[in-house]
N, C-alpha and C positions, 0 to 999 in steps of 0.2 A: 100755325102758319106754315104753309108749303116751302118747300124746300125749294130755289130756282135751280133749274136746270144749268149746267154750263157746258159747253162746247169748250172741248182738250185739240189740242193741235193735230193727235194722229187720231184722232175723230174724223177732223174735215180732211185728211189726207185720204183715210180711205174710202170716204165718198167721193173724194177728185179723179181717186186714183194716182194719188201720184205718190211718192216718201214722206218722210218727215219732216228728214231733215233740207228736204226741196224748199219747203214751205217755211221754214228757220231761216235758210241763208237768204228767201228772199226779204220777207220782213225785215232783215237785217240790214240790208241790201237798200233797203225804200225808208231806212232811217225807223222803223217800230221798234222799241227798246224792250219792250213787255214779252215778248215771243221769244224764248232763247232755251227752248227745248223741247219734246213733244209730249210734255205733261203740260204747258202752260195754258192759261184759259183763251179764249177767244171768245170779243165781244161778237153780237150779231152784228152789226156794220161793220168790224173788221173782216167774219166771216164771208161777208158778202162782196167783200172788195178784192178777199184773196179767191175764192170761185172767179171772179173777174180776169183775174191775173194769171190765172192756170187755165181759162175756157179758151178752146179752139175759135166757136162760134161765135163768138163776143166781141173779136180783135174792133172790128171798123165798126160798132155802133157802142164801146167799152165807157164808163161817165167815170171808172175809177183813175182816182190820180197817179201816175205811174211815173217816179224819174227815170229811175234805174234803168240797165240793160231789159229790154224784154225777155220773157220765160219762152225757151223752147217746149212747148208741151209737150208735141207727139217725143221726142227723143227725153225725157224727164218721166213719162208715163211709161215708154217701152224699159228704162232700165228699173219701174219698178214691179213690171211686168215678169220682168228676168229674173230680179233678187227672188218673188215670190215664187219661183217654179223650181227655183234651185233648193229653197227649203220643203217644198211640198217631197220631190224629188229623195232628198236626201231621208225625210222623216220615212216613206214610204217601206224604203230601202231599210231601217232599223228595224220598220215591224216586220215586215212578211218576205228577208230575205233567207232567212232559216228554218223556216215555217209554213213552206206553203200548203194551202191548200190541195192540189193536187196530189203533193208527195205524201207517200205513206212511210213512215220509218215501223218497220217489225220490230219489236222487239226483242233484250239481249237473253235469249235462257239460260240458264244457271247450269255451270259445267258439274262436276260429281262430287257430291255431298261429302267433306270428311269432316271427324269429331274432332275438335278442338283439344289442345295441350296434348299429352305426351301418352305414347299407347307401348301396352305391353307385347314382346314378341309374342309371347306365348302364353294364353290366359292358364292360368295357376289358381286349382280350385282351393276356396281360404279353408283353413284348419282350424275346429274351434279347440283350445286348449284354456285349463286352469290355471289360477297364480302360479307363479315359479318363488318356488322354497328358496331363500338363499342364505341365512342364520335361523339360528334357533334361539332365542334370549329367553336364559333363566329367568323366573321370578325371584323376583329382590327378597331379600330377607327378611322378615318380619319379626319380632320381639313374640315369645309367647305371652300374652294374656295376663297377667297376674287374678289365681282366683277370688274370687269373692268375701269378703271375709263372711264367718258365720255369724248370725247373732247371740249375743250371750244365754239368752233363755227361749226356749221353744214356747213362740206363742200361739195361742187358743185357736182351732179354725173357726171359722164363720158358722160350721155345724151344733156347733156348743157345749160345754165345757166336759162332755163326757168321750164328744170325738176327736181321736188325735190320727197323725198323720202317721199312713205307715213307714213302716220301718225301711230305710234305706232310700225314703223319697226323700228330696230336697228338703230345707227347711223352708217356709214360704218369707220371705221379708215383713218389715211392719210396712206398714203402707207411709209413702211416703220412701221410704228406701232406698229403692231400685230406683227411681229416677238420680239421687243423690249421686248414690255408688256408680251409676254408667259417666255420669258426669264426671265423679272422681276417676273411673278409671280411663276414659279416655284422655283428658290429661296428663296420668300418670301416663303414659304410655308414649304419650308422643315425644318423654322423656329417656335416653337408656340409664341404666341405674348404675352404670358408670360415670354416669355426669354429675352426680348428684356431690355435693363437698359444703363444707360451715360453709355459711354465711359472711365470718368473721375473716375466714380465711383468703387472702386475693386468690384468682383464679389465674395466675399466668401460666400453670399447668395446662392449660387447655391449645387447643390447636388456633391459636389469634394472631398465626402470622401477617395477616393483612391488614390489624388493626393497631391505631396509634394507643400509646404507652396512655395517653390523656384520656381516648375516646374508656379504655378499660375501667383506669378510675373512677369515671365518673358511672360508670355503668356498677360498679361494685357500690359507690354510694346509694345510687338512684334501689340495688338490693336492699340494704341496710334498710332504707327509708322505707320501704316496701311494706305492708300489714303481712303479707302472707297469707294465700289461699290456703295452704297446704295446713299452716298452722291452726289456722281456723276451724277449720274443715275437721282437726283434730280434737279441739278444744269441744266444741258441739257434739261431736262423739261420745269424749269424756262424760259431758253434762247426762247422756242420754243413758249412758250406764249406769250412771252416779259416782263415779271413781274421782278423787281430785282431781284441778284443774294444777295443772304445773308447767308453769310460766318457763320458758327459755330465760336461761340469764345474759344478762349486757356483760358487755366489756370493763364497766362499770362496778359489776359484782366477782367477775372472776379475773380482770384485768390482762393485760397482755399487749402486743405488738398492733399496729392499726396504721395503715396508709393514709395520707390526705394530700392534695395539693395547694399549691398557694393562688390566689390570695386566701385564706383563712376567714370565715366568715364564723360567726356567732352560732349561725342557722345550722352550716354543713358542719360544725363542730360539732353540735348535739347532736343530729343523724348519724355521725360517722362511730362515736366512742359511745350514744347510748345514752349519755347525762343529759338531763333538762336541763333546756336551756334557761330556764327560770334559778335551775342553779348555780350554773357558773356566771348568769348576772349575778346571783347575789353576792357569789363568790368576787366578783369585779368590785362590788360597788363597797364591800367590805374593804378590797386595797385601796378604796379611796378614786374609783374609775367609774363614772356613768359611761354604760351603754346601750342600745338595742340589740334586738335578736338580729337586724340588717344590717351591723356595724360590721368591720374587719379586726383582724386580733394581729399583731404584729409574732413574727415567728417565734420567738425568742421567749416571749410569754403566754402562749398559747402551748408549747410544749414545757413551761414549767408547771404551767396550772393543772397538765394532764398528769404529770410523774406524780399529785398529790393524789389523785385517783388510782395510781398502780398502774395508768398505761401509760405506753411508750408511742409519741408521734414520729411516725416517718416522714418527714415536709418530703413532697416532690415538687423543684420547680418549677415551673410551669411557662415554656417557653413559646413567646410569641414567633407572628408569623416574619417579621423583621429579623427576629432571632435565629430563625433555622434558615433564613437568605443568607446572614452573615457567615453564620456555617457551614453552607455551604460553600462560601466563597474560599472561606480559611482552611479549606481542604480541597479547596480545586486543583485540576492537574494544571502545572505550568504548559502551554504550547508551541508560543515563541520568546524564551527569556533572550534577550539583548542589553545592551547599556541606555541608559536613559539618561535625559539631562537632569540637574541636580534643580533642586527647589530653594533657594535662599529668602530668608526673611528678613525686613530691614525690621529692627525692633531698636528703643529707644527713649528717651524722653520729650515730651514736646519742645517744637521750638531748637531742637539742634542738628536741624539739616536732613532731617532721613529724608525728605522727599527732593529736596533738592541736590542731595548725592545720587538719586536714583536718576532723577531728571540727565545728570550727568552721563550717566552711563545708559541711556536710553536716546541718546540725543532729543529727548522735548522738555517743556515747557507745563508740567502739570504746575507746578509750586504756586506759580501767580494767578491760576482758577481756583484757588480752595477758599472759600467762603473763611472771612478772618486770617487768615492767612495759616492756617493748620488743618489739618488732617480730619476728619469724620469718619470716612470708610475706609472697609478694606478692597485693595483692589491687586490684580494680579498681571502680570506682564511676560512675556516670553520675548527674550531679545539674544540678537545673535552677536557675540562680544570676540575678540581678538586675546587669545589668555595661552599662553603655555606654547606650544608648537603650533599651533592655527586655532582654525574660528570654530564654534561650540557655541549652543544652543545654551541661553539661561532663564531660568522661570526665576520673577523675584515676586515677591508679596510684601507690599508696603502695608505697614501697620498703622494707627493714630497712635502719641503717645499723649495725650490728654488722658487725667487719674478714669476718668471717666468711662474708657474704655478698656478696661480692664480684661473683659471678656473677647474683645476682637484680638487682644495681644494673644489672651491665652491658645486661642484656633491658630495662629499663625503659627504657634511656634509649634503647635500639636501635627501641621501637617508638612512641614520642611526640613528637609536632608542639614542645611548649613542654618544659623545664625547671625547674621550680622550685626553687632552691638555700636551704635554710632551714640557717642559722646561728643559734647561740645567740649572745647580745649579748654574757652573762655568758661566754664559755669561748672562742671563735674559731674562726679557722682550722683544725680538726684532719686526722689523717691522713686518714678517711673522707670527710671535704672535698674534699681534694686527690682524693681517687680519684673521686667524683662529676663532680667539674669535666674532668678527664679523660676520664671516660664519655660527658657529653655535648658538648665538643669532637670524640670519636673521630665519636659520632653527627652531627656537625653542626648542631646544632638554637639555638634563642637558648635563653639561661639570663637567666630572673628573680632576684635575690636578695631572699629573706626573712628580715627581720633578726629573730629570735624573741625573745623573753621580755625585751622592752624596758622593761619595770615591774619590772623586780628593781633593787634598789639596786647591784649591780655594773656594768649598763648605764649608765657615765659617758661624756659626751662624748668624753676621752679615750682610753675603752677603745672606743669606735664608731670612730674615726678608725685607731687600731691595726687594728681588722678592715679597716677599706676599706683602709689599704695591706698587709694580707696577700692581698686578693683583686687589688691593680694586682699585687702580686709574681706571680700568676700568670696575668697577660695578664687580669685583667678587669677597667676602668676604669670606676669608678661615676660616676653623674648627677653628682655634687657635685664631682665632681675633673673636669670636664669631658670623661668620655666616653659609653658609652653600653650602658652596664649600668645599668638599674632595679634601686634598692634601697629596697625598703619594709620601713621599721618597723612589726614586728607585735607583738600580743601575743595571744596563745589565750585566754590565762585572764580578762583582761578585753575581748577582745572586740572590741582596738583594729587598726585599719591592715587589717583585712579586708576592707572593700568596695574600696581601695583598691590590693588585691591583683588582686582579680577584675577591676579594671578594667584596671589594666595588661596582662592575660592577655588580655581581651578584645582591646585595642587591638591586639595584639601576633599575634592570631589572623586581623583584619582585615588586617595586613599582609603575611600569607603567603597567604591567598586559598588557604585550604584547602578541595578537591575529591575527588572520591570519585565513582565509578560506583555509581548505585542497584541497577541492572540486572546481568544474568545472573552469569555463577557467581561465589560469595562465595570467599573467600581472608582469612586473617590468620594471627594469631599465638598458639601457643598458652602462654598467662602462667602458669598453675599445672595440674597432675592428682594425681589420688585416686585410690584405689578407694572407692566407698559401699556401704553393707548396699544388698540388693535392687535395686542400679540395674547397678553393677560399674564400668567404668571410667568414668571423669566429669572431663572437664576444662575448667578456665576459661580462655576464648578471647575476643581482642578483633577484630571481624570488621573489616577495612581498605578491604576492595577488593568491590564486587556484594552481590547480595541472597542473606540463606542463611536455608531454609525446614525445616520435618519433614517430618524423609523422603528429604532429599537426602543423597546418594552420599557419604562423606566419607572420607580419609587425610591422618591426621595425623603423622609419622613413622614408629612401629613399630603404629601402630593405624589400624584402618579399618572400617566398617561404615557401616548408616545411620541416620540421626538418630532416637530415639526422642524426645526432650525439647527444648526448649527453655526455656532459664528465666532471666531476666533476676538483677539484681543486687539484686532486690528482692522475689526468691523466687517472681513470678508466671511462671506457662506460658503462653508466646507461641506462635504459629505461623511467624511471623519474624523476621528481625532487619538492620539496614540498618550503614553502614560508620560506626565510633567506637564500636558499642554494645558493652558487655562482657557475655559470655553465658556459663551452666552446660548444658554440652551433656553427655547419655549417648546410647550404643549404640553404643561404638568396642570392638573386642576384644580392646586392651591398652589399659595407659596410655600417652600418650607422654609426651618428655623435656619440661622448661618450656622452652618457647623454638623450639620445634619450627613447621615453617609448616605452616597447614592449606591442603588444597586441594577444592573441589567436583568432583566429576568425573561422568560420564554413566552410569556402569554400578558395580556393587557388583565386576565382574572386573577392572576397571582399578583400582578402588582396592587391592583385595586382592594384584596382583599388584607392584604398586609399596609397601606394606607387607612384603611377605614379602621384597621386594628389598634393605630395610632392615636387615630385621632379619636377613638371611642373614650382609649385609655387619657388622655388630655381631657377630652370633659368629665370623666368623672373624677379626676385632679381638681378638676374646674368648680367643680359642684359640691367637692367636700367642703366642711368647714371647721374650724378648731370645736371642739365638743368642750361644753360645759362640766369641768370636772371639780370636787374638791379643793382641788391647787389653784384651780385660776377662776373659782367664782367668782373670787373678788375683784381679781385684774379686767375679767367681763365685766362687769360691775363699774370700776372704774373708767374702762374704755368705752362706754357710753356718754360720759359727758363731755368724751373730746369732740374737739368743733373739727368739722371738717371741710376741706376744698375740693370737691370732685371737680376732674381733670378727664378730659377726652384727647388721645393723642396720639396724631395721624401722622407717620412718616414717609420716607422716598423706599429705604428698603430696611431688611428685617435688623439687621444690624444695630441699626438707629433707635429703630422699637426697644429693643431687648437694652443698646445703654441708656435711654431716658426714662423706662422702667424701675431699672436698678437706681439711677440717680435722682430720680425724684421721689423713690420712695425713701430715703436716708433724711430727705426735708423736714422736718418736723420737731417736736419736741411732746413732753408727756398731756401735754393743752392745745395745741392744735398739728393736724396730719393732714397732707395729700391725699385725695384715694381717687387712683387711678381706675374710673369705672370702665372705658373700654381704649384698645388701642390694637391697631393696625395698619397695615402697609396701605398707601395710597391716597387719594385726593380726599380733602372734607365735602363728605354728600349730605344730603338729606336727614338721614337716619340719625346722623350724625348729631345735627342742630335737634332733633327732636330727642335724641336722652340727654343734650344736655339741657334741655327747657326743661326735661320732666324731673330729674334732679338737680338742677338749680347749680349746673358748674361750668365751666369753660370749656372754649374747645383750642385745640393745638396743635398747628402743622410747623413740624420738622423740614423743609426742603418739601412742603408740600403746599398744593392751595387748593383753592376749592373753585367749585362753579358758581355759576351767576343765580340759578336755582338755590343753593345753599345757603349764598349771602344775603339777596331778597326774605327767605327765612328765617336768615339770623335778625334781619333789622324787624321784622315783622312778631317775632318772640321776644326781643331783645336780648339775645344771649350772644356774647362776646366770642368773635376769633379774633388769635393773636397768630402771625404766621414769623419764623423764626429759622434760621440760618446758621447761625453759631451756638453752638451749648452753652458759652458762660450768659448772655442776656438771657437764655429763656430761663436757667435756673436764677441766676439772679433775681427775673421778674414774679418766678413762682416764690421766693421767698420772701418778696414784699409783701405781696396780697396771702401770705400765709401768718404775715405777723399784724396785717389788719385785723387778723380772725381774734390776735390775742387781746385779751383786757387788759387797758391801761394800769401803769402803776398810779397810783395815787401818793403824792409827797406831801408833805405836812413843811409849813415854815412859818415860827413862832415870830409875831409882829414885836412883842413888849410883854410885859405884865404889869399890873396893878393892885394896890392894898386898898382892903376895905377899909375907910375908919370909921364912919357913919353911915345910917341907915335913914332916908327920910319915908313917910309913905303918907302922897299925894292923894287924895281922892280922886277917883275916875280915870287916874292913870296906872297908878300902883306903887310899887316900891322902889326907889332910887338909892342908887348904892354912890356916895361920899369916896371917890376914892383919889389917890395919891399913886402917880404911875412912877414906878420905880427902875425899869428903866425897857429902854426899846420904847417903841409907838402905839398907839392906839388910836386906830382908825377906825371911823362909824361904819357899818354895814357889812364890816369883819365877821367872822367866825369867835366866839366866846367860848370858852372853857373852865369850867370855878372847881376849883381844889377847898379844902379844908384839912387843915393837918394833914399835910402831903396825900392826903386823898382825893381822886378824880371822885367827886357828884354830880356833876352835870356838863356834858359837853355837848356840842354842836348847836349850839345857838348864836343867836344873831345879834347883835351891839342893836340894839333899834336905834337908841339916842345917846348923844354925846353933849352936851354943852360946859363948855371954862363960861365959869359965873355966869350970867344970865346968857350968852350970846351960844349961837347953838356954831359948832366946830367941826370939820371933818376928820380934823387930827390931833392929839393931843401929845406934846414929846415926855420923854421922863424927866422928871424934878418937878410935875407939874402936876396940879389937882383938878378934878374935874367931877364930872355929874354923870351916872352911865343910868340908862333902864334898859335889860335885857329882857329880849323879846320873848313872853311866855315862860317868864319865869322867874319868880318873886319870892323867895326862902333865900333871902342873903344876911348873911350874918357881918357883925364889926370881924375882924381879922381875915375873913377869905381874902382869898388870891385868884385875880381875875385875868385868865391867861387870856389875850388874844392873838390868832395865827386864821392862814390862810391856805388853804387847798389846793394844788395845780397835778395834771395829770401827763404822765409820761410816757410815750410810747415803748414798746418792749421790742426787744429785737430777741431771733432766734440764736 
């Protein structure tokens, strides 16, 4: 279908001749809504109405309807007359005003040619010339040649057996030969015969300044271990001449001095001194010791078993990459020695104020956040205190005294200047005491004593005097008794003997003239780790030794990386931190153990490679296992049928790990044990729930929980979490369900006995025993026993029937006679003695 034509508004204007927008404003003008620019359409009767409206000739014969002003045409037509001659005009003027036709423009010609970049004054014809001599380099020196050897007999030529070769010519080789010998002697040669020494012998003779002491040994074994071309090469010679073969002897036959390092293996024992190793097993298993040739030999025995061979072992240690950090630290130059603040540790028994004396002198409020109201971790504070002439910087480190924590006491007291020994007035000397006092004798350090809760009415003169000679009983002689232990009466709760405290600390900090390097690389200890949401491993570390900044290089035991954080003890982000201060450091990529030393180092590859050395040496700790020997096949043997509880067990930080390790491995007895299958820092995940469905045991978070993933899992395997906050419930709870594991006792409780004095035997029932109960009860469906002449014949049977004369009875008392038939079992004589008793079972505790 055809397309219709439409008529556009500036269509009909230029057929009018008039504008556009003439023709808009009058449409507008006469009320036409449809017309309101000069693209819009025009119908044919509109079109003919506006012709009408613009026509000169039209005015007095015009039929279209017109309100509006009438159009002036001629003056409407002449201004679009005008517009058009001004753009003809103008367009005109763009093309051909610079360009006319007429005008000729000549062209520009090219002024005098010159040659581009840089010209020589004066052309300079070239000179050809040969290399220029400038040294003369001797040739290097070369080894002469070693000649060929001869062969023993002159053999045949090819011409036959009456041609020989003349006099003074070469001898010809056997065939086969000459390829040998060039091959030998290029080898030899590449050798000088100055280098050449035993075998047996170490080579530190040699020029290996640039080599470690380690890399040499192991290069002298890897000799030993070696076949030897050379030797070979000789032996084959020998055969070809016919001469004996004679073997090199071992160290074995001639005996002597021999290097080895540790660890000491089975394998590099026999390479290095020469003995099969088939021998010195047999030699092992003879002392009563199974091993392999993969096994390690402990030092001590590894160089007795060699002295019976006539050699002599040289153990070299063999020192890790941890190990040669540390010493270098202990030999580092000091940069900037200063005075440092002193380190005190509150150490003590549970329960007698250590945190709440420290609370004191810290102005907070920890004591009433601790889960049970006692201590679990260790934790470390820097606080600015009023003591002696003005105010001083003090680093304290609260201990737990729960037995439990044995090992956070023993780090406390291993990395602090001072001791604080806080006793309760009212209680004394306890075990946790005694273990303190020992901690810090082992440490060396002076011990304070804080006499606590001196405001209670049990704090009598006589019970103060009882403590001080519990504390002379173990070597520590107080002020009052004239020696030279400080003991200050304190009390937390009212507030007393505390400035008193800090002064003696101070006094006592002046006396030791404690120093510290400000300068170059930091070192300490590290006192607790974690894992944190979004940071990952984080541990608190009390910096000893040099300045430690973000950014620097760190390895801390099994972790290493570089410092992303720094963050003091009081939650602000530092950029440093100087020696005494106690710091929250992330971007290590494990956690390491508490107690572990950090070290600064130069490069992120040295920490990393002294990390991994760690923790290679941990898994194979991990992986070893007691070896079945002589002595404990039996104990093997027997610790096979103990029942056990595996135990999965996740805590907040490494601290926690390490005492619910030690304390839940002590649970048990020779019949049933704990076995802790895995345990680490952090939330219960997944994995988690899945070794313990796959061995069949618990899971357990310390100050930890798990996710919603985890526990969907646990309801879906049925494997139990228990989540736990205080140490006494969760060992408490481990020791219930450990003494589930044990079998009942079984008690025995004798009802009566009974005399036989007659025997009937009923048809179809069997034999009825006439008896006379003599004293105690006999009750039907009891347990039976029958003696004869004080001998047990038959036990564990069952009363089937009872009946006093015809009527059948559940219980017969003594002085009374009755009718018994015991069940399955009919050989009853006149005199037996018919015990009856009953069985009940007793639960065993550990």
């Amino acid at each position: 279908m055809a397309k219709k034509a439409v008529t556009r508004v500036h269509q009909l204007a230029r057929q009018l001749g008039v504008n556009s927008k003439d023709i808009v404003k009058k449409c507008a003008d006469e009320g036409v809504s449809d017309i309101v620019n000069h693209q819009s359409a025009v119908s044919a009767g509109l079109a003919a109405t506006i012709a009408e409206w613009f026509s000169e000739a039209a005015e007095a014969s015009s039929s279209a309807v017109e309100t509006a002003t009438k159009v002036d045409v001629k003056k409407v037509r002449a201004k679009a007359k005008k517009k058009t001659r001004k753009k003809t005009t103008k367009s005109a003027v763009g093309t051909t005003g610079t360009s006319s036709p007429q005008t000729k423009i000549a062209p520009n010609k090219p002024g005098e040619v010159k040659p581009v970049g840089r010209k020589m004054d004066t052309p300079v014809k070239a000179k050809m010339a040969g290399p220029r001599v400038i040294r003369v380099e001797e040739p290097e020196p070369e080894p002469t040649p070693r000649p060929k050897r001869k062969p023993p007999m002159q053999q045949a030529s090819q011409g036959g057996g009456g041609v020989r070769a003349p006099r003074g010519a070469p001898a010809e080789p056997p065939p086969g030969q000459d390829r040998q010998d060039s091959r030998r002697n290029k080898r030899r040669g590449a050798t000088h015969q100055g280098e050449r020494t035993n075998r047996n012998q170490p080579t530190q003779n040699r020029n290996d300044s640039n080599w470690r002491q380690q890399d040499l040994l192991e290069r002298e074994n890897r000799l030993r271990r070696s076949g030897g071309f050379f030797r070979q090469a000789r032996r084959d010679n020998q055969k070809r001449t016919g001469k004996p073969v004679i073997q090199a002897k071992t160290l074995a036959q001639t005996g002597g001095k021999v290097t080895i390092s540790e660890p000491i293996s089975i394998k590099s024992l026999s390479a290095t001194t020469g003995i099969k190793a088939n021998q010195i097993l047999k030699k092992l298993m003879l002392d009563g010791t199974m091993l392999t040739v993969n096994d390690y030999l402990e030092t001590d025995k590894a160089v007795e078993m060699m002295i019976e061979w006539g050699i002599e072992l040289e153990v070299v240690e063999t020192k890790t990459e941890v190990d040669k950090i540390a010493e270098s630290f202990t030999t580092r130059n000091i940069v900037d020695e200063q005075s440092c603040a002193p380190v005190v540790t509150i150490l003590g028994h549970v329960d007698h104020g250590k945190t709440s004396l420290l609370d004191k002198i810290r102005k907070a409020n920890v004591a009433d956040g601790e889960a049970g109201g006692i201590t679990q971790a260790t934790s470390a504070f820097r606080v600015p205190v009023t003591a002696g002439d003005g105010k001083r910087m003090v680093t304290f480190i609260d201990t737990p005294g729960h037995e439990a924590f044995t090992e956070m006491r023993a780090r406390g007291a291993k990395v602090t200047d001072i001791v604080v020994l806080v006793i309760a007035a009212d209680d004394g000397v306890m075990p946790q005491t005694i273990e303190s006092i020992a901690h810090a004798k082992a440490a060396g350090v002076p011990i304070v004593v804080a006499l606590n809760k001196i405001d209670k009415p049990e704090a009598t003169d006589d019970n103060i005097q009882r403590i001080l000679g519990q504390l002379a009983e173990h070597e520590l002689n107080p002020v009052d008794w004239g020696g030279d232990i400080e003991v200050i009466r304190t009390s937390a709760i009212k507030n007393e003997g505390i400035q008193d405290l800090l002064d003696i600390l101070d006094y006592q900090a002046e006396l030791l003239d404690l120093k510290a390097d400000f300068g170059g690389p930091a070192e300490g200890t590290v006192i607790e780790a974690h894992l944190a949401a979004g940071q990952g491993a984080v541990a608190s570390i009390l910096v000893q030794q040099g300045s430690l900044k973000k950014g620097d290089y760190i390895v801390a035991g099994r972790g290493y990386g570089r410092l992303r954080s720094l963050t003091n003890d009081h939650g602000t982000q530092v950029d440093s931190a100087e020696p005494s201060m106690p710091m929250s450091i992330s971007g290590l990529s494990e956690v390491p153990d508490a107690g572990d030393k950090f070290y600064i180092v130069k490069s992120q590859k040295e920490a990393e490679s002294a990390a991994k050395e760690r923790a290679e040496i941990e898994r194979q700790k991990d992986l070893s296992c007691d070896k079945i020997t002589l002595d404990n096949i039996f104990e093997q043997m027997k610790s096979a049928d103990i029942r056990e509880l595996p135990v999965i067990i996740k805590g907040d930080v490494q601290g926690s790990i390490e005492t619910l390790r030690s304390t839940i491995a002590k649970i048990g007895n020779d019949e049933a044990r704990i076995s802790i299958k895995h345990s680490a820092v952090g939330g219960i995940n997944e994995s988690d729930i899945n070794l313990a469905e796959t061995c069949g045991g618990i899971v357990v978070g310390f100050n930890a929980t798990s996710t919603s993933k985890s526990r969907r899992l646990a309801e879906d395997k049925g494997v139990e979490i228990r989540y736990y906050d205080v140490i006494y419930d969760l060992t408490d709870d481990l020791t219930k369900a450990l003494q589930g594991l044990l079998d009942p006792e079984i008690k025995l409780e004798v009802l009566g006995h009974a005399e036989v004095r007659d025997v009937f035997k009923i048809s179809k029932i069997g034999m009825i025993a006439g008896c006379y109960v003599t004293d105690g009860n006999v009750e039907r469906n009891q347990q039976i026993r029958v003696t004869r002449d004080g001998i047990v014949i038959e036990s564990d049977r069952r009363l089937e029937q009872l009946k006093r004369f015809k009527d059948d009875a559940k219980e017969v008392k003594s002085g009374q006679e009755c009718g018994m038939k015991i069940s399955g079992y009919d050989d009853i004589k006149v005199g037996d003695v018919i015990e009856c008793y009953k069985t009940f079972e007793v639960e065993r505790t550990l």
